[in-house]
PDB file of the backbone (N, CA, C, O) and the ligand in Angstrom, with CONECT records:
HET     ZN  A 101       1
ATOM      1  N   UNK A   1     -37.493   1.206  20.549  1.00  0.00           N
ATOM      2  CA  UNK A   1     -36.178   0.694  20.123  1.00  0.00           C
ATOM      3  C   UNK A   1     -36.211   0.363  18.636  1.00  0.00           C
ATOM      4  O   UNK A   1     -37.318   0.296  18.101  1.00  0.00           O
ATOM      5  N   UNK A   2     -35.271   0.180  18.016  1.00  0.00           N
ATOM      6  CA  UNK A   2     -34.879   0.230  16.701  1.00  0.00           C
ATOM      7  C   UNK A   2     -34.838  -1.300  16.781  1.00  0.00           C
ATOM      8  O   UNK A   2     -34.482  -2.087  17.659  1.00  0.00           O
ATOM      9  N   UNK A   3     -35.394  -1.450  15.384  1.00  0.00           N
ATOM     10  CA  UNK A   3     -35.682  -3.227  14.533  1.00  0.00           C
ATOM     11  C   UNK A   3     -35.101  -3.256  13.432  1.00  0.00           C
ATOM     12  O   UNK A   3     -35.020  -2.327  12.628  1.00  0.00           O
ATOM     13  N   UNK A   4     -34.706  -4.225  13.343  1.00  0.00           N
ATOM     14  CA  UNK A   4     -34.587  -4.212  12.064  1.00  0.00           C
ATOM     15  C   UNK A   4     -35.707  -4.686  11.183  1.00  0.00           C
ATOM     16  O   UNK A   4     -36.669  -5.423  11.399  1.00  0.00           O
ATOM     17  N   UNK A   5     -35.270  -4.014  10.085  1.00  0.00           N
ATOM     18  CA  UNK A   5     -36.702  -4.074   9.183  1.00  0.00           C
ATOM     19  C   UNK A   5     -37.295  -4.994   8.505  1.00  0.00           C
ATOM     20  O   UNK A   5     -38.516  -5.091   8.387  1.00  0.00           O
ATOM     21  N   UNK A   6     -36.433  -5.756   7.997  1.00  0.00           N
ATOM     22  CA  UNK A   6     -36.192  -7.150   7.396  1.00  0.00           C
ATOM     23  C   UNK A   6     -37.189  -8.460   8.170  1.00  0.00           C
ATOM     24  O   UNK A   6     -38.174  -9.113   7.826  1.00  0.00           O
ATOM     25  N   UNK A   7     -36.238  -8.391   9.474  1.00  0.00           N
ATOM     26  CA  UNK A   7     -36.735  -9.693  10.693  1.00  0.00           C
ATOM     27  C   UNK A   7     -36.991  -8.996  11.770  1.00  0.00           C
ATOM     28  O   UNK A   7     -36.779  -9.544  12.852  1.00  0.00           O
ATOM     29  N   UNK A   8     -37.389  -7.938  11.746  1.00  0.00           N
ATOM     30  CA  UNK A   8     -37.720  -7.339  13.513  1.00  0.00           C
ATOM     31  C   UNK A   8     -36.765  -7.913  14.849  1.00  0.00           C
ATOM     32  O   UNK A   8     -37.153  -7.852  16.016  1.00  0.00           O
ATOM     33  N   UNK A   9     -35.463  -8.470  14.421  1.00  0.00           N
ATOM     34  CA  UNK A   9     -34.634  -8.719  15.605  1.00  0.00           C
ATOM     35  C   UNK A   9     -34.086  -7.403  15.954  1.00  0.00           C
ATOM     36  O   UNK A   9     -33.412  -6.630  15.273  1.00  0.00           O
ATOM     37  N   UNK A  10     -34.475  -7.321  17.043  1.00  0.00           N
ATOM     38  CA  UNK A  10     -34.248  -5.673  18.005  1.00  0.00           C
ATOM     39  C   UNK A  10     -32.215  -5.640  18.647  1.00  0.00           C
ATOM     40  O   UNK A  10     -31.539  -4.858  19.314  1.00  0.00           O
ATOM     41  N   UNK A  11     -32.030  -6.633  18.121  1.00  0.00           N
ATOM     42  CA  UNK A  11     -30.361  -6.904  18.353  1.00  0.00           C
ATOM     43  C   UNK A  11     -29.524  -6.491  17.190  1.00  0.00           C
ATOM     44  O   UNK A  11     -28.953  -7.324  16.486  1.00  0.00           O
ATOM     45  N   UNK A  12     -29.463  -5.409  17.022  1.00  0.00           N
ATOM     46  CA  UNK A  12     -29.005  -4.965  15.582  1.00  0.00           C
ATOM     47  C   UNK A  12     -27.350  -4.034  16.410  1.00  0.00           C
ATOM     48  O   UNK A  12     -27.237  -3.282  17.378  1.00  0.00           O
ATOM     49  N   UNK A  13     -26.388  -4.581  15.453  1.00  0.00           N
ATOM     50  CA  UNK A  13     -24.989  -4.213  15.536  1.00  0.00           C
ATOM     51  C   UNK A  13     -24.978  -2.714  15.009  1.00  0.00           C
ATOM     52  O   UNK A  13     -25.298  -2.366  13.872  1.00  0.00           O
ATOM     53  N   UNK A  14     -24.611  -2.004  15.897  1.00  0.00           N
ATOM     54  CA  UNK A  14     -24.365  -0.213  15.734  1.00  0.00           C
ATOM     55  C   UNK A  14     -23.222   0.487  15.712  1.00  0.00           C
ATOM     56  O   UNK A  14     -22.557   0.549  16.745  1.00  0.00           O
ATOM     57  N   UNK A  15     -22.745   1.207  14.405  1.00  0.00           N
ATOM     58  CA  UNK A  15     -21.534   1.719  14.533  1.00  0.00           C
ATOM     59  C   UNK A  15     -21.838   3.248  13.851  1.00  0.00           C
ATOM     60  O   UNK A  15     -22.596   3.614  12.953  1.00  0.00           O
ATOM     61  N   UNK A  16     -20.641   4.123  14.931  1.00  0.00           N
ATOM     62  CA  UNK A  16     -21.018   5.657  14.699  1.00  0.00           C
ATOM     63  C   UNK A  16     -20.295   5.745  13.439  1.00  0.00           C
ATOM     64  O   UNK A  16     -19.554   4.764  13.380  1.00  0.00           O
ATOM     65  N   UNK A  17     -20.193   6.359  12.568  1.00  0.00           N
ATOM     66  CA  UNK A  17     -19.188   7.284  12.059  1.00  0.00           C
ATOM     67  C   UNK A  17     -19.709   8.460  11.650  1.00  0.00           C
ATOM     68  O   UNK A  17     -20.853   8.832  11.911  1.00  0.00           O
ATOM     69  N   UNK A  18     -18.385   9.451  10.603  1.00  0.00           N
ATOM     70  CA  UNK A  18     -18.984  10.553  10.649  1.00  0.00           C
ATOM     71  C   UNK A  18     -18.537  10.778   8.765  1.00  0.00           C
ATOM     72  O   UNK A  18     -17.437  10.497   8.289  1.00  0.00           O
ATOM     73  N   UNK A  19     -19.478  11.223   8.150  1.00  0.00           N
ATOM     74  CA  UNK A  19     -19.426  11.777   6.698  1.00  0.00           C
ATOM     75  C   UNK A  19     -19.889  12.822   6.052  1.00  0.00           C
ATOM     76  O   UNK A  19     -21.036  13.188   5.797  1.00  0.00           O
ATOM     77  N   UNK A  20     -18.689  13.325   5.785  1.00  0.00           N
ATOM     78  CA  UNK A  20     -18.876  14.522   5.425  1.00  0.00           C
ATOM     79  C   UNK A  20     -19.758  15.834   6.223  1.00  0.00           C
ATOM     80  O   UNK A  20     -20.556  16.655   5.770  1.00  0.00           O
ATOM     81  N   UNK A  21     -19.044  15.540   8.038  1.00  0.00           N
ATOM     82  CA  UNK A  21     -19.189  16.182   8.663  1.00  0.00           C
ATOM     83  C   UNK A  21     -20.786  16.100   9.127  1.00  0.00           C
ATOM     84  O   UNK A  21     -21.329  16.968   9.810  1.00  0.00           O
ATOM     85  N   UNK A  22     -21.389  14.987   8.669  1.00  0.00           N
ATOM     86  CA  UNK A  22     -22.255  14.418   9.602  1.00  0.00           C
ATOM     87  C   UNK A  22     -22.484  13.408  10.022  1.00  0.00           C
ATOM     88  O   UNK A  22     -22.310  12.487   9.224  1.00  0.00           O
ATOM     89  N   UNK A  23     -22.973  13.028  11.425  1.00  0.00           N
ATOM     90  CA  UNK A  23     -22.626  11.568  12.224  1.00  0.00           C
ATOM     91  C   UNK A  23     -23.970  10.951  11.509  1.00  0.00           C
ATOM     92  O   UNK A  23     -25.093  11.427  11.340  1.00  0.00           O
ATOM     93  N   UNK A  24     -23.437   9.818  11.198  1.00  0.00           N
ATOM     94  CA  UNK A  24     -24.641   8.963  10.543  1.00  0.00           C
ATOM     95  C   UNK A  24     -24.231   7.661  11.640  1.00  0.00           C
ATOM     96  O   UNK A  24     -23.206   7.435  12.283  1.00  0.00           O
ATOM     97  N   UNK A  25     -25.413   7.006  11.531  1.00  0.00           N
ATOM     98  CA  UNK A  25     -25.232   5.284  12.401  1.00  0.00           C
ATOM     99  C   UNK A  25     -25.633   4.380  11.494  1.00  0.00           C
ATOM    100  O   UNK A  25     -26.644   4.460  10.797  1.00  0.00           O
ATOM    101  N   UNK A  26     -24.792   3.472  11.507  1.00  0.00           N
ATOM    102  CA  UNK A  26     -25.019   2.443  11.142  1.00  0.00           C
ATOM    103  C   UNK A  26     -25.356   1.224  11.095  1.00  0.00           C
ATOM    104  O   UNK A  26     -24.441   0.404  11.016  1.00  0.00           O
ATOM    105  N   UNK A  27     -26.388   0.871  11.121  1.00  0.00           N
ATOM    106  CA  UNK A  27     -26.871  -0.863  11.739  1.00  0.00           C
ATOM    107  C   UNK A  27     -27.156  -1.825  10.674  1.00  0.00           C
ATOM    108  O   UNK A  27     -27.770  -1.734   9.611  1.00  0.00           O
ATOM    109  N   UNK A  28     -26.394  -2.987  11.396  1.00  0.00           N
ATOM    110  CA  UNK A  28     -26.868  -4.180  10.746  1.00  0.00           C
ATOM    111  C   UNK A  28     -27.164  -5.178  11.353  1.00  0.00           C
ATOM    112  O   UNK A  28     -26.520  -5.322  12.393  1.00  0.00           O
ATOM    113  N   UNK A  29     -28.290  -6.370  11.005  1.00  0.00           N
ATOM    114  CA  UNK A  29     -28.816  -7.307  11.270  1.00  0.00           C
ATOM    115  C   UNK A  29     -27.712  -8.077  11.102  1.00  0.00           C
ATOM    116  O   UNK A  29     -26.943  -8.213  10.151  1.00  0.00           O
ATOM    117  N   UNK A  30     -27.782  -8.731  12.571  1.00  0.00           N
ATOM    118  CA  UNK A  30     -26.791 -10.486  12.757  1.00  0.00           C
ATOM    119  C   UNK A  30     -27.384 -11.457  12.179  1.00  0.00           C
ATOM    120  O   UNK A  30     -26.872 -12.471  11.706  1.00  0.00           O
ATOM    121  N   UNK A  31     -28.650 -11.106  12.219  1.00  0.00           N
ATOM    122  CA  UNK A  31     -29.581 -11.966  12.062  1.00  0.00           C
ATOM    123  C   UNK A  31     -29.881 -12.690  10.190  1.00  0.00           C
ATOM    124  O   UNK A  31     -29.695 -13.828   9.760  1.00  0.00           O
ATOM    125  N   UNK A  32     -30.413 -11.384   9.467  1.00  0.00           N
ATOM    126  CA  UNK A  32     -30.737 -11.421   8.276  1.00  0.00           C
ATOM    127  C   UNK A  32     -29.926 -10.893   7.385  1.00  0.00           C
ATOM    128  O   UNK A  32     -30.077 -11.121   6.184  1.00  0.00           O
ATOM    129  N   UNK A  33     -28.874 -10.052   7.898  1.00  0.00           N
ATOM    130  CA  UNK A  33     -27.886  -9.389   7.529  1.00  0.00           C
ATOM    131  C   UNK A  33     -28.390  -8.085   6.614  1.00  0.00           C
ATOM    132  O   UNK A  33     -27.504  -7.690   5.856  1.00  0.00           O
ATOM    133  N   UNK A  34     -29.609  -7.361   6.542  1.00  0.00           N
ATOM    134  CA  UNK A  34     -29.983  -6.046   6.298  1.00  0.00           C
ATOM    135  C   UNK A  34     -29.495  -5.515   7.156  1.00  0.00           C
ATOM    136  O   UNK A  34     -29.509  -5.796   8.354  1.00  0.00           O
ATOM    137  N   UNK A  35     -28.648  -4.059   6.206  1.00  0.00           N
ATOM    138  CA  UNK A  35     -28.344  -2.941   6.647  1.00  0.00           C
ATOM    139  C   UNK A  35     -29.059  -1.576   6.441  1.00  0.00           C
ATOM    140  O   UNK A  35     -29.560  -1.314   5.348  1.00  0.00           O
ATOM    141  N   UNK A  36     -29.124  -0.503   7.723  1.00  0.00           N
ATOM    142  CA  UNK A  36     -29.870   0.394   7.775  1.00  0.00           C
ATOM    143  C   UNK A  36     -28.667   1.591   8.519  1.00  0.00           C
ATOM    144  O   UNK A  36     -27.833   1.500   9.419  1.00  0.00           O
ATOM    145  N   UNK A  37     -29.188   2.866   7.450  1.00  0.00           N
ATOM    146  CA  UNK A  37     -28.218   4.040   7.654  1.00  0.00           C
ATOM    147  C   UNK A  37     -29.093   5.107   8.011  1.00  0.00           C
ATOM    148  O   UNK A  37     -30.013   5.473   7.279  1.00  0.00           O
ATOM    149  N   UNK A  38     -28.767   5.733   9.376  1.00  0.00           N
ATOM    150  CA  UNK A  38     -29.867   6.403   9.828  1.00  0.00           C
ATOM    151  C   UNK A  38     -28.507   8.156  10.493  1.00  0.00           C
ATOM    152  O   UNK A  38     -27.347   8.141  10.905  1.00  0.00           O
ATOM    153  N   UNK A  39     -29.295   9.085  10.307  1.00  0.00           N
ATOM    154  CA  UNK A  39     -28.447  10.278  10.285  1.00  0.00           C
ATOM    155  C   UNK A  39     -28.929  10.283  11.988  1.00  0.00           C
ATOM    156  O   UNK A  39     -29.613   9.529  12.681  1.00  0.00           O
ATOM    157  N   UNK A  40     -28.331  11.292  12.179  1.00  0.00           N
ATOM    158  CA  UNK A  40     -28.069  11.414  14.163  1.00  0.00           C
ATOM    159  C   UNK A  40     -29.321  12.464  14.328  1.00  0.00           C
ATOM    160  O   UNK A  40     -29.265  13.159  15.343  1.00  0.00           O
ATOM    161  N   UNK A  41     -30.368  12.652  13.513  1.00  0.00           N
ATOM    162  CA  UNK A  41     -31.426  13.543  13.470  1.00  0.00           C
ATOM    163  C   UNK A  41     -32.542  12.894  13.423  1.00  0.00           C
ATOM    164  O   UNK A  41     -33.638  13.384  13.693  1.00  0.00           O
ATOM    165  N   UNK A  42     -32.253  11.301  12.942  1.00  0.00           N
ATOM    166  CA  UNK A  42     -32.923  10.547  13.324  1.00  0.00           C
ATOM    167  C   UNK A  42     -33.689   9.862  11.638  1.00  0.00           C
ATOM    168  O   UNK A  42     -34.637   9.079  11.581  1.00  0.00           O
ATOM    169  N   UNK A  43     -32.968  10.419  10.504  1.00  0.00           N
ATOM    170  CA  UNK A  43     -33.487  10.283   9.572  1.00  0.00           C
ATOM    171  C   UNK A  43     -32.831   8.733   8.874  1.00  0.00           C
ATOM    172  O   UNK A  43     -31.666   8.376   9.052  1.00  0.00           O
ATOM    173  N   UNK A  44     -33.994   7.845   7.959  1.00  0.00           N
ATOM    174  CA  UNK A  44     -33.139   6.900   7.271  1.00  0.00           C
ATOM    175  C   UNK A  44     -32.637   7.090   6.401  1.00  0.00           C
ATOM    176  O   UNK A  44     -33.343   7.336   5.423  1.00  0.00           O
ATOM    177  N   UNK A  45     -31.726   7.093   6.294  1.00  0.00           N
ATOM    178  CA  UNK A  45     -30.982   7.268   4.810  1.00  0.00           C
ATOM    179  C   UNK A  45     -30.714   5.910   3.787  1.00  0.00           C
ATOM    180  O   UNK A  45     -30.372   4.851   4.312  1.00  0.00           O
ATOM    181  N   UNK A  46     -30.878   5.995   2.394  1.00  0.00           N
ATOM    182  CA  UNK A  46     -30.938   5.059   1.574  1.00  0.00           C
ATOM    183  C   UNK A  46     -28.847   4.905   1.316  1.00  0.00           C
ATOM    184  O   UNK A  46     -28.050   5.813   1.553  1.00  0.00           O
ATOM    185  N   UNK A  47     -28.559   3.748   0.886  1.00  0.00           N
ATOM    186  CA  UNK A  47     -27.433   4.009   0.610  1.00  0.00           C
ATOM    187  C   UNK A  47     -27.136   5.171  -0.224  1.00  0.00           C
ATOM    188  O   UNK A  47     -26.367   6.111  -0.023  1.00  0.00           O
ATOM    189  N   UNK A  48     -27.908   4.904  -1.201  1.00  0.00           N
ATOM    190  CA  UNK A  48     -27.253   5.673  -2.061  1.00  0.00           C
ATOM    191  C   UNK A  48     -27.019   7.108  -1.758  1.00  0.00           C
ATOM    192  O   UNK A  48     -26.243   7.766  -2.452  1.00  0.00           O
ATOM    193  N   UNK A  49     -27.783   7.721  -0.553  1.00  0.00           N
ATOM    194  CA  UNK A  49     -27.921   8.954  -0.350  1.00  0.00           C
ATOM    195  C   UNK A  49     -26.473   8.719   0.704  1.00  0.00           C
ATOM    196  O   UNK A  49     -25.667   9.635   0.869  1.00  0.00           O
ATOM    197  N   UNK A  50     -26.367   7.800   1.144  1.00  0.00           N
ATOM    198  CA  UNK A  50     -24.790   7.827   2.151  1.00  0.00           C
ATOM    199  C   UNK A  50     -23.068   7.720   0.772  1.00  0.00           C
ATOM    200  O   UNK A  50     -21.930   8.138   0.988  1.00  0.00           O
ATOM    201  N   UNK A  51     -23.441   7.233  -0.104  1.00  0.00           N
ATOM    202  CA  UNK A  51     -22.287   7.000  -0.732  1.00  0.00           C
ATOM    203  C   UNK A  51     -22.756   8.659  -1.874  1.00  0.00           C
ATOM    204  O   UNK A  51     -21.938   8.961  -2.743  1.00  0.00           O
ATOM    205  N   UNK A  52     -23.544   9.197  -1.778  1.00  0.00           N
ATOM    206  CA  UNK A  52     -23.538  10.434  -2.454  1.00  0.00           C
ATOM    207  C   UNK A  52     -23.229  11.756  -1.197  1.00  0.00           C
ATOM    208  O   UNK A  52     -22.998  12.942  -1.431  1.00  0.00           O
ATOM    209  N   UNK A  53     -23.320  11.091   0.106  1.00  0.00           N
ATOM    210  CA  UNK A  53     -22.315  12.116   0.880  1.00  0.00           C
ATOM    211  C   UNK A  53     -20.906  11.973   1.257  1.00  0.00           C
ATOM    212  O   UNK A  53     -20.179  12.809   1.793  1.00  0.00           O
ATOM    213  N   UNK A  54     -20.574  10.464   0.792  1.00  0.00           N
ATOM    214  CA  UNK A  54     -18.791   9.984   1.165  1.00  0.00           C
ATOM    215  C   UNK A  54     -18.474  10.801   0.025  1.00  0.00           C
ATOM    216  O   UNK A  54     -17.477  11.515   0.120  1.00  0.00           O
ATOM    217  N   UNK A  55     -19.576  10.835  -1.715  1.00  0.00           N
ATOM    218  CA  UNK A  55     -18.861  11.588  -2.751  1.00  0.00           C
ATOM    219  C   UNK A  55     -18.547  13.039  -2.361  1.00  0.00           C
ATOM    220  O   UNK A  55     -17.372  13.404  -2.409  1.00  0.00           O
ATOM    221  N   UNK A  56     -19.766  14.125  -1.877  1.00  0.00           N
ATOM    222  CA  UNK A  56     -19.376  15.205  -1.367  1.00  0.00           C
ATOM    223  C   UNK A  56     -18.162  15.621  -0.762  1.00  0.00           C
ATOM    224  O   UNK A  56     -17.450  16.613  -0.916  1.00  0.00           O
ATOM    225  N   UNK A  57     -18.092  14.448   0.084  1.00  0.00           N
ATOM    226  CA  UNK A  57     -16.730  14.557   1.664  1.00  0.00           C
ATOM    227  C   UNK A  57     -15.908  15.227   0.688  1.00  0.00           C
ATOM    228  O   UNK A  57     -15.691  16.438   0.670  1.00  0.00           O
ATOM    229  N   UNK A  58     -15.175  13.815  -0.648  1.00  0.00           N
ATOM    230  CA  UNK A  58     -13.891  14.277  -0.985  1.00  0.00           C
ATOM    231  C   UNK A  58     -13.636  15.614  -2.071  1.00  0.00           C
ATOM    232  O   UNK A  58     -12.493  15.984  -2.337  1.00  0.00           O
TER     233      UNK A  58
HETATM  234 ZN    ZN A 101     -32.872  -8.778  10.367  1.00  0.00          ZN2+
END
């Protein structure tokens, strides 16, 4: 199961979406409030590599 990385609380808030025609997930800690962006292939993605595919989208 997926941790967060920060505090290892395994209760991490998950939301799908999709950018630029690929589903990425999104989790964040309730806990510590680190966020983690992970592609549906299973890869982490850094923000910056997610806000350089919202740039692609448009
Ligand atoms: Zn945490």
């Amino acid at each position: 199961m997926l941790r967060c990385t920060g505090c290892a609380n395994p209760a991490l808030i998950t939301i799908r979406m999709r950018i630029a025609g690929r589903e990425i997930v999104f989790h964040r800690c309730a806990r510590c409030e680190s966020n983690t962006w992970e592609a549906s292939e299973g890869d982490v993605l850094s923000l910056d590599e997610v806000l350089e595919l919202a740039r692609a989208a448009r």
